[in-house]
C-alpha positions in Angstrom: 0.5 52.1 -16.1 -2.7 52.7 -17.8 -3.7 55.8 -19.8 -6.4 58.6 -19.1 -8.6 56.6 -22.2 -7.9 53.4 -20.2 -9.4 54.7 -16.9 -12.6 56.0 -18.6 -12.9 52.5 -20.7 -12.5 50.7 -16.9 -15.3 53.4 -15.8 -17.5 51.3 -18.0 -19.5 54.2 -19.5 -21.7 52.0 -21.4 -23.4 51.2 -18.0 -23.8 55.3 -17.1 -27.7 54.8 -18.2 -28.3 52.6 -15.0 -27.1 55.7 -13.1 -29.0 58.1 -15.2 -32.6 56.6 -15.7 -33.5 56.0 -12.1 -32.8 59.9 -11.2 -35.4 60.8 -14.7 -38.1 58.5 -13.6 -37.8 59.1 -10.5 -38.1 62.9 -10.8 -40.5 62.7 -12.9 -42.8 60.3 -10.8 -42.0 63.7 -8.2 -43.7 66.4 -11.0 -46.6 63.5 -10.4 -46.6 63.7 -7.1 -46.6 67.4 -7.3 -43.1 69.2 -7.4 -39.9 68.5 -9.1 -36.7 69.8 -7.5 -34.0 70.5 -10.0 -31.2 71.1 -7.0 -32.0 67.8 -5.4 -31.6 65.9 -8.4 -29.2 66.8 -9.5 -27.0 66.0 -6.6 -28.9 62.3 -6.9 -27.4 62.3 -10.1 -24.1 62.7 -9.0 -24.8 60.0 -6.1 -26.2 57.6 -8.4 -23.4 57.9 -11.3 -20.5 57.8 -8.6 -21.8 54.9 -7.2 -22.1 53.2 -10.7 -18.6 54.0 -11.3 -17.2 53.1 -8.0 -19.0 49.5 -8.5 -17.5 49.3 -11.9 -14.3 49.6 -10.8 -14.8 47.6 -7.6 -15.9 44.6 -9.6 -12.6 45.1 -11.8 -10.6 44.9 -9.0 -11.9 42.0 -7.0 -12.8 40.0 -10.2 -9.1 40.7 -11.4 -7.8 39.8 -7.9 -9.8 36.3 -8.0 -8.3 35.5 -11.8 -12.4 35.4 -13.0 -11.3 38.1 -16.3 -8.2 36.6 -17.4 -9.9 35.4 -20.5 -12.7 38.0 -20.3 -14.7 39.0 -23.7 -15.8 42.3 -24.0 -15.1 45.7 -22.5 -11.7 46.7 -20.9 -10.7 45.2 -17.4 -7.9 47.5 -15.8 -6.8 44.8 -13.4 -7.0 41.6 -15.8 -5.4 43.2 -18.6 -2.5 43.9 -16.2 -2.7 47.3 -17.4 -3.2 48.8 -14.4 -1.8 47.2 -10.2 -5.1 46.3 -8.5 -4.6 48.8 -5.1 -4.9 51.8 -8.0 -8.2 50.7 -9.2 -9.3 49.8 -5.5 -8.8 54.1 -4.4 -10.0 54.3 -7.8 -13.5 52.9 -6.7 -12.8 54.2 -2.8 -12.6 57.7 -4.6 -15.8 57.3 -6.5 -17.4 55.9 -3.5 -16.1 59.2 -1.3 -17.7 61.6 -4.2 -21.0 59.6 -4.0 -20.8 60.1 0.1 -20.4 63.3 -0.3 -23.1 64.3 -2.9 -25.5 61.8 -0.4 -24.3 63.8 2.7 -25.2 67.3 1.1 -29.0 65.4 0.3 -29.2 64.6 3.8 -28.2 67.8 5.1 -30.8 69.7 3.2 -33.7 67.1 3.6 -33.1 66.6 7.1 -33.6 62.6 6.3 -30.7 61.5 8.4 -31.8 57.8 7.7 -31.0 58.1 4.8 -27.3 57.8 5.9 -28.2 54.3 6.3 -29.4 53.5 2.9 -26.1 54.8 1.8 -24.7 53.0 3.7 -26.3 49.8 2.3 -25.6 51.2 -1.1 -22.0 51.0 -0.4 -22.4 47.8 1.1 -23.9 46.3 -1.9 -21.5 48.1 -4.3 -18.8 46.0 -2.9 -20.3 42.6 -1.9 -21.2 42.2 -5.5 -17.7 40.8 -6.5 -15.8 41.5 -3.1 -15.5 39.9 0.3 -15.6 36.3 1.2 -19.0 35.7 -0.3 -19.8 37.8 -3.1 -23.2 37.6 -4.4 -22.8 38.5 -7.5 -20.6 34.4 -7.7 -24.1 33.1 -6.0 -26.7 33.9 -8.8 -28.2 37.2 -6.7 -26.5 40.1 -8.9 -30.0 40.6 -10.6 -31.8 41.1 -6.9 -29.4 43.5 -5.8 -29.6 45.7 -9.1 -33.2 45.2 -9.3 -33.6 46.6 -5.4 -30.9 49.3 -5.5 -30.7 50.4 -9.3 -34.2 50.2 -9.4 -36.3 50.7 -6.6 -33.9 52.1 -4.0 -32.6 54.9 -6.7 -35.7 55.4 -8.3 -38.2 55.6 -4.8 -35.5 57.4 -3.5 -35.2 60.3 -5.7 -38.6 60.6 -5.7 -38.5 60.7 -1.6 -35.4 63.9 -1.3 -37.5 65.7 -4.0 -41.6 65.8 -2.5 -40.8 63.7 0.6 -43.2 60.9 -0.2 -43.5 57.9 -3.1 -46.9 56.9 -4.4 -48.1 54.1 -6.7 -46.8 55.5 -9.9 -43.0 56.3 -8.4 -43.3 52.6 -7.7 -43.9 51.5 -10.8 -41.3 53.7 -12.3 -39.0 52.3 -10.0 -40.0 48.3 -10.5 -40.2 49.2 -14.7 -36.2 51.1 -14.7 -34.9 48.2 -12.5 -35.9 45.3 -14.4 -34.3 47.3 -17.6 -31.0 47.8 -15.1 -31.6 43.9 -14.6 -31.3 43.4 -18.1 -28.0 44.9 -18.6 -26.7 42.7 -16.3 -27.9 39.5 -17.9 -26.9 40.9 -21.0 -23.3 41.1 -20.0 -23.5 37.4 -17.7 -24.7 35.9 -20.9 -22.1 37.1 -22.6 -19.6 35.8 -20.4 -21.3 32.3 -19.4 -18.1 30.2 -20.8 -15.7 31.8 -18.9 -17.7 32.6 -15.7 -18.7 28.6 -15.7 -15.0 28.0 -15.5 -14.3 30.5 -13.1 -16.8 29.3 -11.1 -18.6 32.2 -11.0 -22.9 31.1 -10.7 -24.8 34.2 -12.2 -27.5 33.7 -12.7 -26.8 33.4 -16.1 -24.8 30.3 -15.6 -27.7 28.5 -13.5 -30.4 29.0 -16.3 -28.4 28.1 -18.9 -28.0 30.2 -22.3 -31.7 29.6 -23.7 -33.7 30.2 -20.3 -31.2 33.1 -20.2 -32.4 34.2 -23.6 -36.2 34.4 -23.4 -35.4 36.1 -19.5 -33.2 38.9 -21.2 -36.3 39.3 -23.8 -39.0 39.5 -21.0 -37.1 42.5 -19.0 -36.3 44.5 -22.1 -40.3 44.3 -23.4 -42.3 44.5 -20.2 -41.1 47.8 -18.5 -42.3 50.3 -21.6 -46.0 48.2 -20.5 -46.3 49.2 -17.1 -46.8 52.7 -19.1 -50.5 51.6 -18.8 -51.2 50.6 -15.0 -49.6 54.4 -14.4 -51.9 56.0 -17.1 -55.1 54.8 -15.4 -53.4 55.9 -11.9 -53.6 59.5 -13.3 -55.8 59.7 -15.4 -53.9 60.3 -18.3 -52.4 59.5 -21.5 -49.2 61.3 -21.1 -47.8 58.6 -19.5 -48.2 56.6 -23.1 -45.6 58.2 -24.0 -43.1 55.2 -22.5 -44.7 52.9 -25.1 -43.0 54.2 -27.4 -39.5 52.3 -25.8 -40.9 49.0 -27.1 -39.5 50.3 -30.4 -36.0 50.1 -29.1 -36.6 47.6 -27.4 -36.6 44.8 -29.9 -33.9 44.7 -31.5 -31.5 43.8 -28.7 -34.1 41.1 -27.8 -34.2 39.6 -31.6 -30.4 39.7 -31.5 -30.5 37.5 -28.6 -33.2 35.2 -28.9 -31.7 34.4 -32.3 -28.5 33.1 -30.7 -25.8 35.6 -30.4 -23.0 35.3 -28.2 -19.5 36.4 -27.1 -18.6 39.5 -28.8 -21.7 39.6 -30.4 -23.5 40.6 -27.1 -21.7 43.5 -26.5 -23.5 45.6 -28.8 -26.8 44.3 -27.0 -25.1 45.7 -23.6 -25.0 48.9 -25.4 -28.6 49.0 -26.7 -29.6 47.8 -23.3 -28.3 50.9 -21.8 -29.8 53.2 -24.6 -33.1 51.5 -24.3 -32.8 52.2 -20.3 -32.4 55.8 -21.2 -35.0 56.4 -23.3 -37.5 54.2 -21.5 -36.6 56.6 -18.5 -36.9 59.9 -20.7 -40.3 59.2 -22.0 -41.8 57.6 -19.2 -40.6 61.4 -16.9 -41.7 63.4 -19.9 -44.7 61.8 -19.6 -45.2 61.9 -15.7 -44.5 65.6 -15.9 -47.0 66.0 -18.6 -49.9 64.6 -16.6 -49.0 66.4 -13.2 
């Protein structure tokens, strides 16, 4: 039976900046736009982080059932590890999936956006298809797409949407700059795991480029998102949005680690970094956005 420190390290909470940067930028692209809403936010927040959770855990549970982390490097997997029976960590990421319907109900109700029950919907959907079902996508090469639309422009545009009820040019590229650092995590931890995916069969992306292509991929999306700083600037008129620049600093070092090689264990600190430098990117680019409105 696995411990209460054995739950939280199947959580994944290294990923938890995915959750967290799309909600920043995309309140801050709303102080752009006009008006921030703390309320509404917030319960984005708690959307977006029980979703992140309740696809952590899905992917642990169908990726255990299917055999693909039985020689898995890197963080905990509850169901591989045989620490924990796979239907406890299937409620576990039903329950996470029920908080994140809730909190996305309660939106709806006070925006009055009843579509938006079908980009829930979706988001559920999507949560689960990436290592579930018959034909997962995440085994076809597609896992980047799918974060890159829902971790980045579905949570970011979205946020941005409950808050002032409309997106604009710079919530856009907010949204297109947090998801290709969301993408990056993700081929972070594929790259890490190309040996044993290959043999699992699994075919992220990871495993179709090969290691070097994979490299200089993972060093584009870490570098490029802190430079779309500049097309947002001379939307505004202003500097403050400059601010998100100042990500390229962190931004290096997990791309030096991997261009120069690393692999297996020595990717997870990268997956780490990844997630910080998402964070910060985030911070600063919404500090900024709120600045210039």
């Amino acid at each position: 039976m696995a411990t209460a420190g054995q739950w939280v390290q199947g959580a994944r909470p290294r990923t938890l900046p995915a959750a967290v940067s799309p909600v920043l930028a995309g309140t801050g692209a709303a102080a752009a736009l006009g008006d921030a809403h703390l309320g509404r936010a917030l319960l984005a927040l708690v959307v977006a982080l029980a979703l992140q959770v309740a696809v952590n855990y899905a992917n642990d549970y169908s990726d255990g059932v299917r055999g693909t982390d039985r020689d898995r490097v890197g963080p905990l997997r509850l169901v591989g590890s045989g620490v924990a029976a796979p239907g406890a960590v299937r409620r576990a990421a039903f329950a996470a999936f029920g908080v994140a319907a809730l909190a996305g109900l309660l939106l709806v109700v006070l925006t009055g956006h009843w579509w938006f029950l079908l980009v829930g919907a979706a988001c559920v959907a999507a949560a689960w298809t990436y290592t579930g079902g018959r034909r997962p996508y995440g085994y076809l090469g597609l896992g980047e797409v799918f974060v890159f639309v829902f971790f980045g422009l579905v949570a970011v545009l979205g946020t941005t949407y409950v808050q002032v009820d409309r997106v604009g040019v710079v919530a856009v590229l907010a949204a297109v700059g947090v998801g290709l650092h969301a993408c990056a995590i993700l081929v972070a931890n594929n790259l890490r795991d190309v040996p044993t995916d290959a043999v699992a069969g699994k075919r992220t992306l990871a495993v179709r480029l090969g290691a070097p292509r994979t490299r200089t991929l993972f060093a584009a999306l870490v570098l490029v998102p802190p430079l779309l700083a500049l097309p947002a600037a001379a939307v505004l008129g202003s500097a403050w949005p400059l601010l998100a620049l100042l990500a390229l600093v962190p931004a290096v070092p997990p791309a030096r680690t991997v261009l120069g090689g690393a692999q297996g264990r020595a990717l997870v600190p990268v997956l780490a970094a990844t997630g910080r430098l998402e964070l910060v990117h985030a911070a600063l680019l919404a500090l900024g956005l709120a600045l210039a409105a």
